[in-house]
C-alpha positions as CSV (number, residue, x, y, z in Angstrom):
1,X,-19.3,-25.5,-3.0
2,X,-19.9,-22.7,-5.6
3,X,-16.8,-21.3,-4.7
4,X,-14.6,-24.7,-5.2
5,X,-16.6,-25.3,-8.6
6,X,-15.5,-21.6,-9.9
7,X,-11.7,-22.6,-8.5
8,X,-11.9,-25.6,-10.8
9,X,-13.7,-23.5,-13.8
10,X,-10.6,-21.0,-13.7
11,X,-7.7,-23.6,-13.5
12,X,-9.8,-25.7,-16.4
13,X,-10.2,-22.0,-18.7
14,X,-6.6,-20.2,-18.0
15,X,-4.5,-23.5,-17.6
16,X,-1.5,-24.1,-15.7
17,X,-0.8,-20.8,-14.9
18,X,-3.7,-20.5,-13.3
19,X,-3.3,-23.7,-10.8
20,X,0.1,-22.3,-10.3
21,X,-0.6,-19.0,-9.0
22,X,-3.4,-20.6,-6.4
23,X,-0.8,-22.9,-5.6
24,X,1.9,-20.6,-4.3
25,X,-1.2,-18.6,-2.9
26,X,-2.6,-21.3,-1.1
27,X,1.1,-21.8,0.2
28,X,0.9,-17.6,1.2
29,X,-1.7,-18.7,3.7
30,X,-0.6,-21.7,5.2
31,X,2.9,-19.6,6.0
32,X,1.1,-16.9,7.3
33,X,-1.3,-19.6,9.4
34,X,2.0,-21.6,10.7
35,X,3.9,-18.1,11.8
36,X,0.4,-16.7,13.3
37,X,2.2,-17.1,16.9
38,X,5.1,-15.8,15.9
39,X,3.5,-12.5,14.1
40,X,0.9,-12.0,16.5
41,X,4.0,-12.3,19.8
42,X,5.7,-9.9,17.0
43,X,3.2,-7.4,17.1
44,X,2.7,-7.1,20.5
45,X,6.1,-6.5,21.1
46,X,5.5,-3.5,18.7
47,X,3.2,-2.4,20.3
48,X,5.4,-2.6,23.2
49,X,7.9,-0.3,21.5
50,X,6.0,2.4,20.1
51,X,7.3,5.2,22.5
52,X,10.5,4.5,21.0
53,X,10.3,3.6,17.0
54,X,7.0,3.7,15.6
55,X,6.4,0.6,13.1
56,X,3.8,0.4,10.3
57,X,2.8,-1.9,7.8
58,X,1.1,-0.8,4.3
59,X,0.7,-1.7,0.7
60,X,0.5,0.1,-2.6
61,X,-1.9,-0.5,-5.0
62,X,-0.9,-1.7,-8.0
63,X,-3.0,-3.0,-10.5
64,X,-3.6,0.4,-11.6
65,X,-0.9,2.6,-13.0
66,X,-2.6,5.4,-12.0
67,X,-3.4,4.6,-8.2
68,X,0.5,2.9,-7.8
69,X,2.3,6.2,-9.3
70,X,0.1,8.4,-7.0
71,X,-0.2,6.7,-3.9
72,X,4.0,5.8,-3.8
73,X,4.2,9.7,-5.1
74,X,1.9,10.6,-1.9
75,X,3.7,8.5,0.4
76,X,7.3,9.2,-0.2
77,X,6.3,13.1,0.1
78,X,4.6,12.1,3.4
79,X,7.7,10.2,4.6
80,X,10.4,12.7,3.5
81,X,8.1,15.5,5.5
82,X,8.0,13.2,8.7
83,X,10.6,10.9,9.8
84,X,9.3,9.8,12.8
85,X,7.8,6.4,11.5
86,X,10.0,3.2,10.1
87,X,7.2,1.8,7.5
88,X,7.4,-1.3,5.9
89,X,5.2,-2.2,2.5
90,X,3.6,-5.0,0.5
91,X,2.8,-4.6,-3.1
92,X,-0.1,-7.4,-4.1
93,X,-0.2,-8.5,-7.8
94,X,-0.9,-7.6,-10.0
95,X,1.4,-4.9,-10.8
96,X,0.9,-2.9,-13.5
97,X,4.4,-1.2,-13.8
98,X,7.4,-3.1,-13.5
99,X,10.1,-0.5,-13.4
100,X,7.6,1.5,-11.0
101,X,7.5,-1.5,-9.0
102,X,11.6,-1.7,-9.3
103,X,11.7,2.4,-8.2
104,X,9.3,2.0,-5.4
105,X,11.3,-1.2,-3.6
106,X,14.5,0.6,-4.2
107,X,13.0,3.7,-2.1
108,X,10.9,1.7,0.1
109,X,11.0,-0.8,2.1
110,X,9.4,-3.1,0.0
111,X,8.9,-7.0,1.6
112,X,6.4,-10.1,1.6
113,X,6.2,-10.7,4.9
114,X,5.1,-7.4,5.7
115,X,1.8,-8.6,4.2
116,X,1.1,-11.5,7.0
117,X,1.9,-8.3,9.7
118,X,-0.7,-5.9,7.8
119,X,-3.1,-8.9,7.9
120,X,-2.9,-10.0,11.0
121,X,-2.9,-6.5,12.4
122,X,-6.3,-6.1,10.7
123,X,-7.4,-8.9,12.1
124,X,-6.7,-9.0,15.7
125,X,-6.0,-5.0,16.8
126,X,-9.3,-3.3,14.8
127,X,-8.2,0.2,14.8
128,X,-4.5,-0.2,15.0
129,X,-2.0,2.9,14.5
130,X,0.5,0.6,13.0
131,X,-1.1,-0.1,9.8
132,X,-0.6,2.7,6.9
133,X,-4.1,3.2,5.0
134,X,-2.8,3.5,1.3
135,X,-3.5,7.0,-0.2
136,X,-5.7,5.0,-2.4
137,X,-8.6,4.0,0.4
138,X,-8.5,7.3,2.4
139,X,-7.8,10.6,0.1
140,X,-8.8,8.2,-3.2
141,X,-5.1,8.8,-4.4
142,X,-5.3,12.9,-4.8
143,X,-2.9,14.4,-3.1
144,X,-5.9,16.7,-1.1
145,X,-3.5,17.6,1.4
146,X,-0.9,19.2,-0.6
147,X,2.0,16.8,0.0
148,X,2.9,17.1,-3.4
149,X,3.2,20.6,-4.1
150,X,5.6,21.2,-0.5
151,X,8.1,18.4,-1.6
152,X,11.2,19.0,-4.3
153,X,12.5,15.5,-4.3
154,X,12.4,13.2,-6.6
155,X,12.5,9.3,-6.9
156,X,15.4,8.7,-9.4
157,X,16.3,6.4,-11.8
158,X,19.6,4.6,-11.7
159,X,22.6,5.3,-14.1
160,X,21.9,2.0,-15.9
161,X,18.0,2.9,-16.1
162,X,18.9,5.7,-17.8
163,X,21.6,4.6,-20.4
164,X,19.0,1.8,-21.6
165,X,16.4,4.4,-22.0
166,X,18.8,6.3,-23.9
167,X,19.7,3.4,-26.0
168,X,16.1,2.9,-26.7
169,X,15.6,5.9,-27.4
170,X,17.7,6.2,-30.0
171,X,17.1,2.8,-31.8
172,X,13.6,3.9,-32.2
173,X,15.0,7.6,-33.9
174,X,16.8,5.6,-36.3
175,X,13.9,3.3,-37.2
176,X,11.9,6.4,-38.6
């Protein structure tokens, strides 16, 4: 009951925004409740497949500049030193980068539903070898293993990215 009275509290405090963003979370859950069969037949079958393509489901986290630049730093070193996985990530809100968030879908693959499979996964195989523990959770987003240091590439910005920083840029010389 506590927990319905706080619900009410933070819709009556922040508003509609508020009631809006437990709305379209409330309608997160029933989708992931009404395609429960579907995900959970879903994972078996990649389960089933495993010999041949190895599928995982992660996130990023996000709300912190600091964990979301070093764990999608970590991971896309990891990935371009091993190729044998095909991962698929969720990145909860909030987000506290945009054009991070922009540079990690473009090099990622970045999707909603991959949330219900990480969930479910969690929920029903315990110890499961298709779920990717974020950098953040099991090395506390340090790069202990040296992933960093052993990998040249970069993630890049796009041509347009970096005309409108340049434009940016220099409006705000001429301001001084």
């Amino acid at each position: 009951m506590n927990y319905i009275l706080s619900q009410f509290k933070e819709i009556r405090r922040n508003g509609w925004r508020a009631l809006l963003r437990k709305i379209g979370r409330a309608i997160d859950y029933l989708l992931t409740f009404l395609f429960f069969p579907l995900i959970l037949l879903l994972l078996f079958f990649i389960r089933g497949i495993r010999k041949w393509k190895h599928i995982r489901f992660g996130y990023f986290v996000s709300s912190r500049i600091g964990h979301f630049v070093a764990d999608v730093g970590i991971s896309f070193a990891e990935a371009k030193k091993s190729r044998e996985y095909l991962d698929f990530y969720f990145i909860p809100k909030p987000i506290s980068n945009m054009q991070w968030y922009k540079m990690t879908c473009r090099n990622f693959n970045v999707t909603k539903i991959a949330e219900a499979f990480y969930r479910i996964d969690k929920i029903i195989f315990k110890n499961s070898l298709h779920r990717i523990i974020p950098p953040a959770e099991r090395l506390n987003s340090r790069d202990k293993n040296g992933v960093l240091s052993s990998n040249t590439d970069l993630i890049p910005f796009t041509k347009d990215e970096n005309i409108f920083v340049k434009i940016g840029l220099k409006k705000g010389m001429e301001r001084r």
